[in-house]
N, C-alpha and C positions, 0 to 999 in steps of 0.2 A: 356785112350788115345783118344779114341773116344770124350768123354766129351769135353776135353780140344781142339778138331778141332772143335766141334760144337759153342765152345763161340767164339774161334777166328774170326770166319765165321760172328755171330752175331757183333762183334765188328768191321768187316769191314764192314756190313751193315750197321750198325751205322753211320760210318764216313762218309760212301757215301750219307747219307741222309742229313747229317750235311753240309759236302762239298756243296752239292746242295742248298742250302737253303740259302747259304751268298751270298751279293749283291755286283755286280762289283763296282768298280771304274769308272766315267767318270772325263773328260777334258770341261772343259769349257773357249774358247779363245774368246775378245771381238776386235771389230774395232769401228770408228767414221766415219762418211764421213759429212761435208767436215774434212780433218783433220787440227784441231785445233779450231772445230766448238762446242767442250763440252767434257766431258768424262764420262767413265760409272765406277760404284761401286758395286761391285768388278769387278775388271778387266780380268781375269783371275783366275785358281785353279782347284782342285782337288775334287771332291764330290761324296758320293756313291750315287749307284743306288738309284730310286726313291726319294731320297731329294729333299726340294724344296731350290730355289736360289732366294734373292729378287736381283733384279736390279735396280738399279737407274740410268737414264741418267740427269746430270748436264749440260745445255749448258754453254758455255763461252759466256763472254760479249758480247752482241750486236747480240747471237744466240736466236734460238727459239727453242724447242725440236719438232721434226715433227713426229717422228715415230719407229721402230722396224720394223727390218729386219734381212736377215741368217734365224737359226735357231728360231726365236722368231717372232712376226705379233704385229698387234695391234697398239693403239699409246699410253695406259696404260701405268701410269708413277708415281710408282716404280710398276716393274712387275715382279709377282711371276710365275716362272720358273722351272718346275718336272726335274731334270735329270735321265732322261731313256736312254743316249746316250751322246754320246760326242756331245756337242754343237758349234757351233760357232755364236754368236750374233753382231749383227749391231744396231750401234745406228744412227738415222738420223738426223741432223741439219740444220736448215736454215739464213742466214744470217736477223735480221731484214731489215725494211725497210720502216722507217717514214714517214706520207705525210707532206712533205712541201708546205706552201699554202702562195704569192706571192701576195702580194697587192699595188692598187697604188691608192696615195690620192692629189687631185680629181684623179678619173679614167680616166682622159685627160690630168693630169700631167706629166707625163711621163713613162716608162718603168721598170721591172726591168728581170735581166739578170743571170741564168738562169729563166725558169718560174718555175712555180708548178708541182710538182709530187712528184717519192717516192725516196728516197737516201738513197745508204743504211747507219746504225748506224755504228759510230764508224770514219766515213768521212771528212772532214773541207771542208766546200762549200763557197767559195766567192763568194756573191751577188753585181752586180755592178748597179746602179742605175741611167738612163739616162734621162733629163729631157725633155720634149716635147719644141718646140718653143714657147717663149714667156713664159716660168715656169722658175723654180729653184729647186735645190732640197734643204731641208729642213734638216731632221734627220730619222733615221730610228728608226722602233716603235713595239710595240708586244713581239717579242721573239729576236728581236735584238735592238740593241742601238747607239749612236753614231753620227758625222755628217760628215763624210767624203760618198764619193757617194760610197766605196766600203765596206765591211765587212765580214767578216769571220766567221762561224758558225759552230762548232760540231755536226752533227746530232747525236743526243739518243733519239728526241721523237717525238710524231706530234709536227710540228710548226708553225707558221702564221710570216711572215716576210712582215712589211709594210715600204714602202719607203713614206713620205711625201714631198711635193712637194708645194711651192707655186705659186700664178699667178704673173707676172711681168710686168709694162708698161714704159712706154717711153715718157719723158718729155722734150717738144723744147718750148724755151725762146727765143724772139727776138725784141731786141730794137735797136735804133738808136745812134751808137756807138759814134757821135759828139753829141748826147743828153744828155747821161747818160747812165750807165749800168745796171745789177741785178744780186744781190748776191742770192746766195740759199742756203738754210742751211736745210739738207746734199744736198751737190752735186755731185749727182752719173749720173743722164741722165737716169738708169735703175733703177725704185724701184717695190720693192715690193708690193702687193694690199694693201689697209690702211693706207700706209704710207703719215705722213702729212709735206709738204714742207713748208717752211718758204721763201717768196719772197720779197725783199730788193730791191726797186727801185733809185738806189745813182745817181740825177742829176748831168750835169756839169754846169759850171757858163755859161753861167747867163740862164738856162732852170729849171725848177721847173717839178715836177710830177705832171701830168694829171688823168689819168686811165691807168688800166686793163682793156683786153680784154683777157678774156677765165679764168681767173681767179674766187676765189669762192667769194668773196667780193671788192668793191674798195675802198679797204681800207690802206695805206703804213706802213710799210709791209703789208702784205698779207699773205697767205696763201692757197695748193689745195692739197685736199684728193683723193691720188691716188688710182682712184676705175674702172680708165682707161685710155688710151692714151690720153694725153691732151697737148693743144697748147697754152702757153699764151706768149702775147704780151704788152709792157709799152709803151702807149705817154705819152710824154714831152710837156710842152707848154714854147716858147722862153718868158721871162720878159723883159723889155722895162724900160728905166732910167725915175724913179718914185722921186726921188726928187737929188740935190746935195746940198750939204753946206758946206760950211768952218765954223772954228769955229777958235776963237782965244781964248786963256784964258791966266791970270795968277793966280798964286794961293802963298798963304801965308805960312809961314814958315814951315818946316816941315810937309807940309796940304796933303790931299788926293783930288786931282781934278776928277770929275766924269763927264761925257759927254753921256747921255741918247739920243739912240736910239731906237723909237717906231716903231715895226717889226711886219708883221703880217706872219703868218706858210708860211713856201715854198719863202720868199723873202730872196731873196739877199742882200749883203752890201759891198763892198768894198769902201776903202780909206787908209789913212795915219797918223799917229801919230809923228809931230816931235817936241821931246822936245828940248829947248833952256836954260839948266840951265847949273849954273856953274861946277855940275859934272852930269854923268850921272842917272837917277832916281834910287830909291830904286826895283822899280817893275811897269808893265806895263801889263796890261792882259783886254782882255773882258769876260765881266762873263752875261750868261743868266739868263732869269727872275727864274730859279728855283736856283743860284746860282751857278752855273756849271761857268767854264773855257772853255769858247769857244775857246780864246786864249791865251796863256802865252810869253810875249814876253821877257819878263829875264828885264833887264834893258839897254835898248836900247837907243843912240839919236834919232834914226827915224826906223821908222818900219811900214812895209806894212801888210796891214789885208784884208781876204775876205773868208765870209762863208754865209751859208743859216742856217734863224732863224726855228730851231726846230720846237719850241712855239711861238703862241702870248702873245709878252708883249713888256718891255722897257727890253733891251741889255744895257750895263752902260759898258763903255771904261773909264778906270781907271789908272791916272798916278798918284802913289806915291813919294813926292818926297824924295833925300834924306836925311838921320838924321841929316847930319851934313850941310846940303847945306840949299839956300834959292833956292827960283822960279828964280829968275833969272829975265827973259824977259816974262818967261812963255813956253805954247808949243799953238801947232799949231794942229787942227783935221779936213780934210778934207773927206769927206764920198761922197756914190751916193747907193739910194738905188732902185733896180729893182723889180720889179712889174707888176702886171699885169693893163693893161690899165684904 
């Protein structure tokens, strides 16, 4: 009997030394701040005493991982973790926050709105782009695109956003509106730097072009390289009656009668064409010395003409008559041509 108390005895020594010897159970609970700024791995759970725990903090899009906090320090990442105790662990998160960096080309072109600094990821920022006086804006360049003065941007990284801009000037034309006028070819009044104008000096009868003043050459047309505010002006010089003639003709059957007028650049001509046949001509036209139709007048008994010779040469007024007709009596050409003194 005695025996059998003394193992019992042993064997509750046993257990108690055994019982002692196992390791508790902890808790391990996790948070995030900001939330929805990342998450941790594992999340939570169950682990014995003195195990270790890896942790992992994942940030979300557009976060940063900052740190460890609670029950954990450091900003080691993935961090291995002893549980000797119920834990609770913080993960820290920061939103990024890119630098945006703001350019303006020339840097007197004009503005852009907002300026530089840092945005956070994840944002859409409308850049609007205002041009200084006397500029334009252009297109945006770098990390943005486009030609409208405003745009829209995603931040996710550093970016550089340039707004281009060009310079602009201001073109006055003035001639004497009973002289003659000027075409411009484009005609906008505002151009752009570089831009080259085409100037068309179109007399009225009986005034011929003289010069330019402010212009790049005097030459008709013309032309000025807008590289700044610039003022041109056209004189006209009045022509004066430099010769008159009638002229009588007839001409033979079916024939082509021709009536040569010697023209020098910038002269005038007016007069009259009146045929006297038994029907009206096949065709009636002046044609200049490169063969051009100064004017076509269909088939006319009489008809009025008046323009300035292009070129120098002979202008040829040409009555065809028609197929089935003869000349008749003929026709009649009266002219006057103006010039200068």
């Amino acid at each position: 009997m005695r025996k059998f108390v003394e193992m019992l005895c042993v064997i509750f020594i046993i257990s108690i030394m055994i019982s002692g010897c196992s390791s508790p159970d902890y808790q391990l609970s996790t948070s995030v701040v900001p939330n929805g700024g990342g998450s941790i791995s594992p999340s939570n759970g169950t682990f014995k005493g003195g195990n270790y725990v890896v942790l992992v903090a994942d940030p979300a899009q557009y976060y940063n991982f900052v740190g460890w906090g609670g029950d954990a320090s450091g900003s080691t990442n993935p961090l291995k973790l002893k549980m000797s105790s119920n834990k609770q662990v913080v993960a820290q998160f920061s939103k990024i926050t890119p630098n945006i960096e703001t350019i303006s080309v020339p840097q007197d072109g004009g503005t852009v709105r907002p300026s530089s600094g840092q945005y956070e990821a994840g944002t859409t920022i409308t850049f609007i782009a205002t041009p200084n006086n006397g500029y334009r804006f252009v297109k945006w360049g770098t990390d943005a695109s486009g030609t409208n003065s405003s745009v829209s941007i995603l931040v996710n990284k550093n970016m550089t956003v340039t707004a281009n801009f060009i310079r602009q000037y201001k073109l006055a034309i003035s001639a004497d509106p009973n002289s003659g006028t000027v075409n411009l070819d484009p005609n906008l009044g505002i151009y752009d730097a570089g831009t080259s104008v085409k100037l068309t000096a179109t007399p009225v009868f009986p005034w011929a072009f003289k010069n330019w003043v402010g212009a790049d050459n005097n030459i008709n047309p013309t032309s000025v390289v807008m590289n700044a505010d610039k003022s041109v002006s056209v004189n006209f010089v009045k022509l004066i009656k430099k010769t008159q003639t009638p002229i009588q003709k007839s001409g033979g059957t079916y024939g082509i009668a021709t009536v040569s007028i010697g023209l020098n650049q910038s002269e005038w001509v007016e007069g009259t064409i009146d045929c006297d046949t038994a029907l009206p001509p096949q065709a009636v036209y002046i044609q200049s010395p490169d063969g051009q139709k100064v004017n076509d007048f269909g088939r006319p008994g009489h008809a009025a003409f008046q323009f300035q010779a292009s070129v120098t040469g002979e202008y040829d007024i040409v009555v065809q008559a028609n197929y089935i007709s003869t000349w008749g009596t003929g026709y009649n050409v009266a002219y006057t041509v103006y010039g200068l003194q």
